[in-house]
N, C-alpha and C positions, 0 to 999 in steps of 0.2 A: 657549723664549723667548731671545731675542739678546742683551740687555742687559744679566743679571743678572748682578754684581758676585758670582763663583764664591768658594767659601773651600776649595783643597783642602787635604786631613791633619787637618782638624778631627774628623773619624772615619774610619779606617784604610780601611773598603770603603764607604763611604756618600758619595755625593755631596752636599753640603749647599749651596743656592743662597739667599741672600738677596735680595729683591725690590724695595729702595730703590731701584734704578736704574733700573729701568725706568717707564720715565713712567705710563705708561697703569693698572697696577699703583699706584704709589707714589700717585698720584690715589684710588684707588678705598681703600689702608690708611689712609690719610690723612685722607679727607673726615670719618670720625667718630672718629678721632682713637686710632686702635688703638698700642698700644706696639710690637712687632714681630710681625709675619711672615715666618716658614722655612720652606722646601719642602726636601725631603727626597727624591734621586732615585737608586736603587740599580737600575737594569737586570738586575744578574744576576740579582734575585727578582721582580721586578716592581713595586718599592713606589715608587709615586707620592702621598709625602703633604707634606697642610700643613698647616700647624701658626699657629695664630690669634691671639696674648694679647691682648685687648681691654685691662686694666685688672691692675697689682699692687698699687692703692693700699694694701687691706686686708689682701693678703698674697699668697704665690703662686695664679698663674690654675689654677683646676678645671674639668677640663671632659672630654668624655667624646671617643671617637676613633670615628667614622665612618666605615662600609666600607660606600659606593656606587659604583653603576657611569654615574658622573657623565655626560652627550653631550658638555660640554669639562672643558678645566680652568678656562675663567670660570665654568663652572657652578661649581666646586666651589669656588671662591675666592669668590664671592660667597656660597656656603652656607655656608662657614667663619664669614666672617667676620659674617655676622648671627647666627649661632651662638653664636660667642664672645661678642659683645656683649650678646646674650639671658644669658650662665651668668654676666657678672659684674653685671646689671642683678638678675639672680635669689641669688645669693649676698648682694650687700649687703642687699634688701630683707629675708633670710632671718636679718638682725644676725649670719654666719655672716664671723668673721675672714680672706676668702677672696677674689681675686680670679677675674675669668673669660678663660677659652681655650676651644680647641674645638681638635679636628682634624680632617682629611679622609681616608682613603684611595680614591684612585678605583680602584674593582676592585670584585669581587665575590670567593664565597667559593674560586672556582676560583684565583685568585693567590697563596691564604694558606698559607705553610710556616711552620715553626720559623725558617730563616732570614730569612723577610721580617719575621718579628715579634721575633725578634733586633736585626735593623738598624732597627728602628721605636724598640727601646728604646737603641736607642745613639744616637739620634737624639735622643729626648728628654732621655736623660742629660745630651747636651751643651751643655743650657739649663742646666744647674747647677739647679734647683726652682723655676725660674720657672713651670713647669708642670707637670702634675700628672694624669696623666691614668687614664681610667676606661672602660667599658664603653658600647656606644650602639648607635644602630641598625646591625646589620651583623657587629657584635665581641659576643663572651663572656668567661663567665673564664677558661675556658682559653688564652682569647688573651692575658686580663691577667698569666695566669701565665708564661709566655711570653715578652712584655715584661719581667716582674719580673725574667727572670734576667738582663734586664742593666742595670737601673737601678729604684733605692728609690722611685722619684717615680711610683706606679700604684698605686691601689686599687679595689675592687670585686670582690677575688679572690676566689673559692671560699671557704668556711669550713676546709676539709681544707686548703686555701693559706695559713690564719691571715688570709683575706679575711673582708669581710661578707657577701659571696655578690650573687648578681643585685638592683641595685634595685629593679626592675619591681615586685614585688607591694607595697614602700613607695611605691612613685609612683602607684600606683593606688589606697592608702589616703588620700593627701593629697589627690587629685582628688576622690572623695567626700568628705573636710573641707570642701571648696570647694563643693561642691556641696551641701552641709548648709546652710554660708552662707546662698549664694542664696535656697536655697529659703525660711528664715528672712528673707533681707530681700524676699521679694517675694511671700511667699505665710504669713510667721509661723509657721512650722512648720519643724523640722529633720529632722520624719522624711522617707525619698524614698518609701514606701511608695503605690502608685500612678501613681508620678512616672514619665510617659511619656520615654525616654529615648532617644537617639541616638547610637548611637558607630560612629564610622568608621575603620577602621581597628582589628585584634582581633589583632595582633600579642603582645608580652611585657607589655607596658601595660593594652591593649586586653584581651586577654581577661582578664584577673589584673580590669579595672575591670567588665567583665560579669557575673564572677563576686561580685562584692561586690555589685552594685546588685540579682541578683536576689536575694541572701540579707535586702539591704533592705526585698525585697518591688515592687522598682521595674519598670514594663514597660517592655522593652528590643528595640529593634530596631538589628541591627547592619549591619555593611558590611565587604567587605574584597575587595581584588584577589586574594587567594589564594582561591580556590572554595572549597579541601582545609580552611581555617582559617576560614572562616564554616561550613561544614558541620558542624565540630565542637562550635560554638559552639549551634549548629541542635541536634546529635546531646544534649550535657550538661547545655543549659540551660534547654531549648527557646523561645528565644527567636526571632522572627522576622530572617530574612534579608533582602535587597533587595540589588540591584545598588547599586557605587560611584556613578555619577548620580542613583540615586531617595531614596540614605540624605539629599542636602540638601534633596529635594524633601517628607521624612516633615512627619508636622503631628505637632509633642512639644511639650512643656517646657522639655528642655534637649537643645540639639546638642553632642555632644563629640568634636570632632575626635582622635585618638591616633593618627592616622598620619603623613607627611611633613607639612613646613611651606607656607606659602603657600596652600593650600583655600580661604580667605577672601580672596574680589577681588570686584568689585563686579559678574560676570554671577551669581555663586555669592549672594553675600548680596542681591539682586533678587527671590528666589527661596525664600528662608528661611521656615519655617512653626514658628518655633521662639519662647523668651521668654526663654532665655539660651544660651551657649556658653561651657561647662566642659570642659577637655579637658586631657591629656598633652601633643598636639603642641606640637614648638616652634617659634617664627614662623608661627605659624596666619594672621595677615594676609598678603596678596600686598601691598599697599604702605600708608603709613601712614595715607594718607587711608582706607582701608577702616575704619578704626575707627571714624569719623567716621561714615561710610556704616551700621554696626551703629546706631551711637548714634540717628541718624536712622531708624532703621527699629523701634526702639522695646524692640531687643533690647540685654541688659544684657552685656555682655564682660566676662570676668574675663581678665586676661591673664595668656600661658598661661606665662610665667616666678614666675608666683605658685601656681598652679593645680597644676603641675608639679615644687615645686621640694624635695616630698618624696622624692626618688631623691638629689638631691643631699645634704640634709640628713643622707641616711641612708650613704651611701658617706665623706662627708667626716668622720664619724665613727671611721671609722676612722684618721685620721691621729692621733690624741690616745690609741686605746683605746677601744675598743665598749662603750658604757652603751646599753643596751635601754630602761632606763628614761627615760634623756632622751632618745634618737632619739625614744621614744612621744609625749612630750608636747611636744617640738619639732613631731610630724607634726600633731598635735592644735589646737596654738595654729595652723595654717594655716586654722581655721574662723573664729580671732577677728582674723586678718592680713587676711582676706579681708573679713568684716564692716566694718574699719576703713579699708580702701583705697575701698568703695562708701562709707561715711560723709562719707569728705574729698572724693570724687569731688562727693557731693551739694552739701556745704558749698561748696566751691569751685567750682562748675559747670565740673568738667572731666568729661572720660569717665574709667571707671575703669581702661582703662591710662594715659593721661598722668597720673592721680593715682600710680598705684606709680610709674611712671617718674621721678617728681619724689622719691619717698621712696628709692626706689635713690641717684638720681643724688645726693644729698641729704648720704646716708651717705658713697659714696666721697668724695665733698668737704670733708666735715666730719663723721671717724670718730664714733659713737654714736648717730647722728639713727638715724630710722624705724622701722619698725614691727618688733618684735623678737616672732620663731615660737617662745614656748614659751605651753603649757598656760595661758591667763588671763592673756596678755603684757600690754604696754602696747597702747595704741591710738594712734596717729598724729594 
């Protein structure tokens, strides 16, 4: 980019560019109203990242760090940044003292040394704890470990790390909270037992959520662009496979997207055979009318910063000291968070993402409001 206002020696080998200057940029942080954006450019390792803070109303931005192999960097600047706003829309409604970021790296796992995940944490250091980052699609803990040795601002490390280890198999418990919900507000029952189910995408989420729904008893038909990772899923659980195009096309219960964002656009939900979408992914809508377009087709959205926000809950945990006990029934109260977001959704005849979205937004405005995820919480 030509414009960016450069800051060198702010980190000794790390190039750090700020993006206020450039018009077309500053348009695109600006429009929903993001606190800063930092791109982070080291050639001699390869590391092309940016770095998103949506919000520090509630306190420093949480959010996990992203290693794709983007086609631009608008791509990746536009995923950032819906990203971030998703982790601070999902922390306040989560009554979790926490703002949201995200990050990007564009690459894959061929880029990734010791030294690129070095100058990734010197990079972040040099927000001072504006940010906070964690593990996501792409990254591990050995990555977080890695990052840690050069800046205190990362968790999600390994247990042997004095981490809490991968969150995946808590974000797969809270998407089954959610989906207990549902199934209680639209069919009066919390068990899934029978509950014909959909999941796309069988990655760290994904499989970790197949594995719980069939212990539920639930039938499950999955999907995934890795062959090797549906076949396994095929091999231990034996649930049904189908190609990524035919998993929107299955007739279930409930669709649960867990793989990238966007899935949900209006030739995809056309086409839907489904009575709700419970899922992991983040930004599951392709644009915001689409949600509109669900509501109208008669399918119930739980959106997926509510659906999903048991990974967070469970990583952010560790900045205070790991209780097991309250992660549990923080994960737990996301059945009655969720119960309470469709109540207001009805009350108020919105859809039930504009109802969280009003309870997020609600909080960061006026700390204390909204729906708070423990065990028997309040309701909204």
């Amino acid at each position: 980019m030509s414009n960016e206002a450069k800051v060198p020696g702010l980190i000794p080998d790390l190039q750090v560019e700020f993006l206020s200057t450039h018009m077309g940029v500053f348009e695109a942080i600006g429009s929903d109203g993001h606190e800063r954006v930092v791109v982070g450019h080291d050639p001699a390792t390869g590391l092309r990242a940016i770095i998103a803070i949506y919000s520090t109303e509630l306190g420093p931005a949480l959010g996990g760090t992203r290693l794709f192999p983007y086609p631009s960097d608008d791509a990746a600047l536009t995923d950032v940044l819906r990203l971030s706003k998703a982790m601070a829309l999902k922390a306040a409604a989560a009554g979790l003292d926490l703002g949201g970021g995200k990050a990007v790296i564009i690459g894959d796992r061929s880029i990734t040394s010791a030294d690129l995940w070095h100058g990734y944490g010197r990079l972040i250091d040099s927000l001072g704890g504006a940010y906070i980052t964690a593990e996501d699609v792409g990254t591990t803990t050995d990555d977080m470990r890695l990052i840690g040795e050069e800046t205190r601002w990362v968790v999600g490390r390994s247990p042997e790390d004095h981490g809490v280890g991968d969150p995946s198999p808590a974000t797969a418990r809270g998407v089954i909270r959610a989906m207990q919900a549902v199934s209680n507000h639209l069919w009066k029952t919390d068990s899934l037992h029978g509950c014909r189910v959909a999941v796309q995408g069988v990655g760290k989420v994904g499989s970790a959520l197949v594995e719980l729904l069939v212990d539920h008893g639930a039938e499950v038909v999955i999907a995934d662009i890795n062959q090797a990772a549906a076949d396994d899923m095929v091999e231990r659980f034996g649930v049904k496979a189908v190609s990524t195009e035919d998993i929107f096309l299955e007739e279930c219960d409930i669709l649960s997207p867990c793989s990238l964002g966007g899935a949900l656009n209006a030739e995809v939900i056309s086409h839907l055979q489904c009575r709700a979408v419970v899922g992991s992914a983040n930004n599951q809508l392709g644009t915001e009318a689409d949600d509109e377009r669900l509501a109208e087709t008669g399918i119930l959205y739980v959106p997926d910063f509510i659906a999903n926000v048991a990974g967070v809950i469970h990583v952010a945990a560790e900045l205070d000291g790991f209780d097991p006990e309250l992660v549990d029934n923080r994960i737990n109260g996301i059945y009655e968070a969720v119960l309470s977001i469709l109540d207001r959704a009805e009350q108020d005849d919105l859809t039930p993402n504009d109802a969280a979205i009003r309870v997020a937004e609600d909080r960061i405005g006026r700390e204390g409001n909204g729906v708070t995820f423990r065990h028997g919480g309040t309701r909204a």
